[in-house]
C-alpha positions as CSV (number, residue, x, y, z in Angstrom):
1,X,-10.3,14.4,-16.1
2,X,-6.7,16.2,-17.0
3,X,-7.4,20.1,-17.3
4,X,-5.0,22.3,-18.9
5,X,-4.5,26.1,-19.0
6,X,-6.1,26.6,-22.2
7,X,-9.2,25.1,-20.9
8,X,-8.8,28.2,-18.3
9,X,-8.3,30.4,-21.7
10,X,-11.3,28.9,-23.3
11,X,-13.6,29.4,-19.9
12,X,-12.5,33.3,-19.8
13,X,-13.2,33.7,-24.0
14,X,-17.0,32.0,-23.3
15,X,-17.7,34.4,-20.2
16,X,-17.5,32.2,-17.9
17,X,-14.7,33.5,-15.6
18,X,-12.8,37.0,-16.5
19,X,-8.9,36.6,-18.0
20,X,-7.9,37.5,-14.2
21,X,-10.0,35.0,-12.7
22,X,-8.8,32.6,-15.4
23,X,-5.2,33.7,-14.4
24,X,-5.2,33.4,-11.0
25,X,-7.1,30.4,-10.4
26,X,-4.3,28.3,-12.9
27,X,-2.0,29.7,-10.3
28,X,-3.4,28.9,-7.4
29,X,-4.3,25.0,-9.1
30,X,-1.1,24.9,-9.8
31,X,0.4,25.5,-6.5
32,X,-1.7,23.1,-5.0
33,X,-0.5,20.3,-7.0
34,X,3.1,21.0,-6.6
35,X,3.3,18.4,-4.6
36,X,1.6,15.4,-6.3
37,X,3.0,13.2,-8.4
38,X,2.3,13.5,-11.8
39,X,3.5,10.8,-14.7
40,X,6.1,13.2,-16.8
41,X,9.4,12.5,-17.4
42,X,11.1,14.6,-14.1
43,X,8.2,12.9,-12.1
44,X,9.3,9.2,-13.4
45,X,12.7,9.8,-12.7
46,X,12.0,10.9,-9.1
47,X,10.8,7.3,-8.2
48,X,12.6,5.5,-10.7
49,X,15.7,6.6,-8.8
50,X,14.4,6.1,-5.0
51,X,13.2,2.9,-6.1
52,X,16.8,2.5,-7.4
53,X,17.9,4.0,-3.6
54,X,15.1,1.7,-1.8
55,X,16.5,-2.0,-3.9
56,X,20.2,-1.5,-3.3
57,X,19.7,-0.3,0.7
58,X,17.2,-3.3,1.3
59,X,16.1,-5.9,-1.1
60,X,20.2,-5.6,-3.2
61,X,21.8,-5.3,-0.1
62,X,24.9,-7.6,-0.4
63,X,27.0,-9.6,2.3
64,X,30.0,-6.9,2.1
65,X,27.9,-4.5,4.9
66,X,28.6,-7.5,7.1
67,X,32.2,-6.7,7.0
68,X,31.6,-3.4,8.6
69,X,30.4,-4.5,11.6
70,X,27.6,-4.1,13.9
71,X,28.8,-0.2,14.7
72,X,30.0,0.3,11.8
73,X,26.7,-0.4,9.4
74,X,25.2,1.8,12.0
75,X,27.1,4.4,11.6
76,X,27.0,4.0,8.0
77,X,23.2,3.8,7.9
78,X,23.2,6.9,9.9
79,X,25.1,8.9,7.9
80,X,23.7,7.8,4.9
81,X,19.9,9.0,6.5
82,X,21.7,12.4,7.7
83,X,22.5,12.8,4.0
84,X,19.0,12.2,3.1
85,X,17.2,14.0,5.1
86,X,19.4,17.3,5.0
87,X,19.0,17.3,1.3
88,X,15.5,16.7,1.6
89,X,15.5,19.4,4.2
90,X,17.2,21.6,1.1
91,X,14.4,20.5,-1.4
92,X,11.5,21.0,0.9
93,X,11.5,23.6,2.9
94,X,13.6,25.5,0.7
95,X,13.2,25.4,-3.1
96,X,9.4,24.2,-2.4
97,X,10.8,20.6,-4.8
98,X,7.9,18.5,-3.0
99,X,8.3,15.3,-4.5
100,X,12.3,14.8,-4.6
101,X,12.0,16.1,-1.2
102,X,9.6,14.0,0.5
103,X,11.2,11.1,-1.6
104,X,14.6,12.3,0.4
105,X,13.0,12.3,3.4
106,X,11.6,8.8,2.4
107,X,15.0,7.2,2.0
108,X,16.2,8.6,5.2
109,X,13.4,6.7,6.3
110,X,14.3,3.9,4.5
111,X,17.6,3.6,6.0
112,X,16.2,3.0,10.0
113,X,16.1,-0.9,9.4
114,X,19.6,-1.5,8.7
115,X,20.4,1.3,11.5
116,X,18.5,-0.4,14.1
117,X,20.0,-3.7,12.2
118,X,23.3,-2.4,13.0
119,X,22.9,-1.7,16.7
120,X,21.1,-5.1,18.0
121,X,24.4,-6.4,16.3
122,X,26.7,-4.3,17.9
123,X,25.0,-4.4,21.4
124,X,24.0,-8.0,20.6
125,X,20.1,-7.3,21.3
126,X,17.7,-9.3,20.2
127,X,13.9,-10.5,20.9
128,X,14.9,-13.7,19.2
129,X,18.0,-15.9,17.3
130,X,20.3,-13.3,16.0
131,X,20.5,-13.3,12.4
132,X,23.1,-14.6,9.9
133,X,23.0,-11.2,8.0
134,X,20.3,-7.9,6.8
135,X,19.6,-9.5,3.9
136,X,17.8,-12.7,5.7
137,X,15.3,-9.5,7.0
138,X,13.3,-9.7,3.1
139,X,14.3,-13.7,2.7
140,X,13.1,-15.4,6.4
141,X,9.9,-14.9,8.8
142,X,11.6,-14.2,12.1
143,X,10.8,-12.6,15.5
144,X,14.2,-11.0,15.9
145,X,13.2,-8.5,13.2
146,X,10.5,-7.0,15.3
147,X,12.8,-3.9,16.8
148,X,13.6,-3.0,13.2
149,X,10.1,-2.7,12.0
150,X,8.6,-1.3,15.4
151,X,11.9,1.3,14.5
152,X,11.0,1.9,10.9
153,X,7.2,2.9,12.0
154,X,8.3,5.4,14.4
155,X,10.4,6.8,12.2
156,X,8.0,7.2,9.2
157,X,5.6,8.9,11.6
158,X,8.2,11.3,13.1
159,X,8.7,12.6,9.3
160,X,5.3,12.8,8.8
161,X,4.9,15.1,11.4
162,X,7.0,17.7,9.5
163,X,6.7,16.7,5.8
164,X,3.2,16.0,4.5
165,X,4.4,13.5,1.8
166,X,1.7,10.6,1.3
167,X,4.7,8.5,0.2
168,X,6.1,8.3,3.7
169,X,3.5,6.3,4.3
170,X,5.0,3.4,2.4
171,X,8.2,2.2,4.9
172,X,5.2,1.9,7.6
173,X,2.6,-0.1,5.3
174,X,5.6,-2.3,4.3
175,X,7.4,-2.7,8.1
176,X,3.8,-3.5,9.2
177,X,3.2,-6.0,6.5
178,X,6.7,-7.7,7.7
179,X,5.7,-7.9,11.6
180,X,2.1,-9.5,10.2
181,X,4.5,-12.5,9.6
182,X,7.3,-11.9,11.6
183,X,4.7,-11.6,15.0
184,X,3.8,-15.2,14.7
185,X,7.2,-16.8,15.9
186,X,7.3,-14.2,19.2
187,X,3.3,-15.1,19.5
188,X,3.7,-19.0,19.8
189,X,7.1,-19.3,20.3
190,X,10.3,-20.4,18.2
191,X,9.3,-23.8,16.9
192,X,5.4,-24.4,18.5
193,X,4.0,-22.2,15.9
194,X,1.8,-24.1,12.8
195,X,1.3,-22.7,9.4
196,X,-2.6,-22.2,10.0
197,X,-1.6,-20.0,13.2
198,X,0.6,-17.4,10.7
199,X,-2.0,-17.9,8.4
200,X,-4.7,-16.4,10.9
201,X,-2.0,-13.9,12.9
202,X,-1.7,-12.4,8.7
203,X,-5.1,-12.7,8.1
204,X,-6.3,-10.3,11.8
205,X,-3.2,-8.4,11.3
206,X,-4.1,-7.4,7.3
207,X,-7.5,-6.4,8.6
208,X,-6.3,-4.6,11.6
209,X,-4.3,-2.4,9.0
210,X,-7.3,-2.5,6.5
211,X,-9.5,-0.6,9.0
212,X,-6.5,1.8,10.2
213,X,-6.7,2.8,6.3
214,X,-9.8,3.1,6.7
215,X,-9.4,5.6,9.4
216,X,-7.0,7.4,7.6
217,X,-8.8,7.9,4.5
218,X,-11.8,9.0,6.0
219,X,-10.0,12.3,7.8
220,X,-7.0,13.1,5.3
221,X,-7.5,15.0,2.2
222,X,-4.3,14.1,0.8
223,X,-3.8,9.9,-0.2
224,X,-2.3,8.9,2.9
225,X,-3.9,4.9,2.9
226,X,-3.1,3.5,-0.8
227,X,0.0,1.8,0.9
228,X,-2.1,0.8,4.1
229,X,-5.3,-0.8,2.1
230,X,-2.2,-2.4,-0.3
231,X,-0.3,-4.2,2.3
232,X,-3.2,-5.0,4.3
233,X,-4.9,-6.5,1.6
234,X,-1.7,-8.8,1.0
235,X,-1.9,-9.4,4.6
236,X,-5.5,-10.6,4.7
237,X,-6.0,-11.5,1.2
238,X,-3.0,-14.4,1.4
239,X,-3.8,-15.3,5.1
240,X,-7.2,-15.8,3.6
241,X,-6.8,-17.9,0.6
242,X,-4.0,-20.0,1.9
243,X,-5.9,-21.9,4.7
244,X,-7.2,-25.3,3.7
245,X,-10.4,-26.4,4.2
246,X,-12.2,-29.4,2.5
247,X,-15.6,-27.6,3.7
248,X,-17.4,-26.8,0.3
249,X,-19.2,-24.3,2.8
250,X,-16.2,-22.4,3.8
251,X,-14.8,-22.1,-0.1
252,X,-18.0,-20.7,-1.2
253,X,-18.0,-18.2,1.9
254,X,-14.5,-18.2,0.6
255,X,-16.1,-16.6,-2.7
256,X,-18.4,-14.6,-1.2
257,X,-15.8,-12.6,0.8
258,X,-14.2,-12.2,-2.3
259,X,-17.3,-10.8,-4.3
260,X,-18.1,-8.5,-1.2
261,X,-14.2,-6.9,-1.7
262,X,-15.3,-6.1,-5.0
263,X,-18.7,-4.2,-3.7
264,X,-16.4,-3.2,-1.5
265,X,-14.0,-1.3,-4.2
266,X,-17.3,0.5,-5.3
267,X,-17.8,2.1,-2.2
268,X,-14.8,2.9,-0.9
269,X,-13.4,4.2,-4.6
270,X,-9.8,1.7,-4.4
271,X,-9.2,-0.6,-7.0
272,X,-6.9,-2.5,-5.1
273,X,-9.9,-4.6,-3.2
274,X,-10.9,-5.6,-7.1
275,X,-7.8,-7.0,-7.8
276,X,-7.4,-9.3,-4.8
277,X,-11.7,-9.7,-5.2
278,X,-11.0,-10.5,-8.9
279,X,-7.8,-13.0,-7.9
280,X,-10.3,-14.5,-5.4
281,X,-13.2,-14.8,-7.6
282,X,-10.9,-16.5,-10.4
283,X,-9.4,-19.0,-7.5
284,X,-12.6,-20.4,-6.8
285,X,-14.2,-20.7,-10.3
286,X,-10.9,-22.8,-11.0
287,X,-11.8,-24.8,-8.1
288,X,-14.9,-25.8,-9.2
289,X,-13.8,-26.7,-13.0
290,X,-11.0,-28.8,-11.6
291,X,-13.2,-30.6,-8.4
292,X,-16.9,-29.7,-8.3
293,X,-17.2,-29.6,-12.1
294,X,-14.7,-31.6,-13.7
295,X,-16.4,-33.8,-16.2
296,X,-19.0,-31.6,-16.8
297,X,-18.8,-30.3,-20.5
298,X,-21.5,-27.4,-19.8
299,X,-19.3,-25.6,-17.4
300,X,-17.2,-24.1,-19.7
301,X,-19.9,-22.8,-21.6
302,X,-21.5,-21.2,-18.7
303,X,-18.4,-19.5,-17.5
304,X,-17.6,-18.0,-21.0
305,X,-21.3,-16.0,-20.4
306,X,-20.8,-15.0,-17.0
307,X,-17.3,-13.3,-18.7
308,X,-18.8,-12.3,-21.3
309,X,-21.7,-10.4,-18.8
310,X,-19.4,-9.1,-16.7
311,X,-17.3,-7.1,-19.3
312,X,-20.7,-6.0,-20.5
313,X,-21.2,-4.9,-17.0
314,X,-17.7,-3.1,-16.9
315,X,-18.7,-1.1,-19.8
316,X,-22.1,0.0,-18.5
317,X,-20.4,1.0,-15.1
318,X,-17.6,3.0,-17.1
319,X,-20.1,4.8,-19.0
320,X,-22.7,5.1,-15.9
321,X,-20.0,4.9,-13.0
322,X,-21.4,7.9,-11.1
323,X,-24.8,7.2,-11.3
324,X,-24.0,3.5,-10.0
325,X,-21.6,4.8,-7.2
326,X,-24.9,7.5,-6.1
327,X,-27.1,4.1,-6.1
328,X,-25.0,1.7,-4.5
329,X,-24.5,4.6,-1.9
330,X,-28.2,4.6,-1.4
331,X,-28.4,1.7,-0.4
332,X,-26.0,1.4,2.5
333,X,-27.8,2.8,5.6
334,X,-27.4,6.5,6.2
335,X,-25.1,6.2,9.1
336,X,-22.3,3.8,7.8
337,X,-22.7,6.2,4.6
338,X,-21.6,9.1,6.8
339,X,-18.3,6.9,7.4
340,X,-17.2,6.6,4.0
341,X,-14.2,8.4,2.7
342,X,-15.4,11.3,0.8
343,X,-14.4,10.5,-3.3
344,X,-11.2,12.6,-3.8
345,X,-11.0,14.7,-7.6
């Protein structure tokens, strides 16, 4: 629901509140959301260019950094995160701009990777091989990346102890998603590693950070876990639905897993588990047209209902969503209720 100051104005002309009430209350709303994001123009901009910032220092970066050196990309990537954070520091503190601010602060963060990536060269330290170049860090699944990522987390969490920016939360949601693959090599070695053991090492690791969200959500006000369920659920989700099995057992528990993230959505109030419970739902009802079903002309037909009945479902929920939220809630025992995040407005 998007309130506006005239809805403030047409409160204090019913009686409701008095024209200072009205007033002061817009104020003090207002104040309080300073710092969220909202999807306006200067807003867009904002993450349009640290996404801009985040591409060229990471995914964009090119070969000519390597020229540099080991000291000098680290001196580089310092200087570059000095720059960031000071005029984050500016925005922050200072002219109370929260989001280019903590988005600043972000990209300082940002820049710890290629730092750290810069050092092991210079020194020549590394848990594993040493790279060909940075950009092989968002292209191959290797231990000798674990430094940068174990880097990158401390780092977020350092500026999180001094700017409350929910965003900062992204560099450690996606460093941890990283060492959920890049653990698997230092775990079983260089080359006596299979794919169903980085399958499983994503799949614990994804659920590891699933109930860390989990955590988090439950004791911040502020939307500090979006990143952490979102990455954890790419974690777990893929780890999940890429193991092979020719059980017809395990691909229906398969299914039901993926129905219970969607139950799960409900109560937890995060769309994301939909999605992947959605994605896994669809996987499985395409198994079963192409394998279990595949001459059968009545299968079609019977999936084209359950659609149909499950839109019909959507549109009851969207029209009766809280009283289906209060019921489902009912029904999970009082002391795992007392766990649940509390619905944010």
């Amino acid at each position: 629901m998007e309130v506006r100051r005239e809805d403030f104005e047409w409160a204090a002309g019913q009686g409701l509140i008095t024209a200072e009430q009205s007033g002061a209350l817009w104020v003090a709303l207002e104040g309080r959301a300073a710092g969220r994001a909202r999807f306006d123009l200067p807003h867009v901009a904002y993450y349009v260019g640290a996404l801009v910032v985040l591409s060229g220092m990471g995914w964009f970066m090119t070969l000519g950094w390597e020229s540099f050196g080991g000291l000098g990309i680290f001196a580089l990537s310092a200087l570059y995160a000095l720059c960031f954070a000071l005029a984050g520091r500016t925005l922050w503190f200072r002219q109370r701009l929260y989001v280019p601010g903590g988005l600043l602060f972000t990209l300082a963060v940002w820049m710890t990777p290629l730092a750290l990536y810069g050092l092991q060269r210079w020194l020549g330290l590394w848990p594993q091989e040493e790279p060909a170049s940075f950009r092989d860090y968002h292209i191959w699944v290797k231990g000798c990346w674990l430094v940068m990522e174990l880097g990158t987390v401390a780092a977020a969490l350092v500026a999180l102890r001094y700017v409350k920016f929910p965003f900062l939360t992204f560099p450690i949601a996606f460093a941890l998603w990283y060492m959920s693959m890049d653990l698997t090599p230092l775990l079983f070695g260089r080359e006596d590693f299979t794919w169903e053991q980085r399958l499983w090492v994503s799949l614990v690791f994804g659920l590891l950070m699933l109930v860390a969200s989990f955590v988090i959500d439950r004791r911040a006000r502020e939307d500090y876990a979006f990143w952490g369920y979102l990455f954890g659920m790419l974690a777990f989700w893929f780890g999940l639905s890429l193991m092979e099995s020719d059980s017809e057992l395990s691909k229906f528990f398969y299914f039901l897993i993926n129905v219970g993230l969607i139950l799960v959505s409900v109560l937890l109030d995060r769309r994301v588990f939909i999605v992947f419970g959605a994605l896994g739902v669809t996987w499985y009802m395409g198994y079963l047209s192409s394998r279990v079903f595949r001459d059968s002309a009545l299968f079609p037909v019977v999936l084209s209902f359950i659609g149909v009945a499950i839109i019909y479902l959507g549109i009851q929920y969207q029209r009766h969503s809280a009283r289906v939220t209060r019921f489902v809630h009912r029904l999970v025992p009082a002391p795992v209720r007392g766990l649940l995040p509390q619905p944010r407005g």
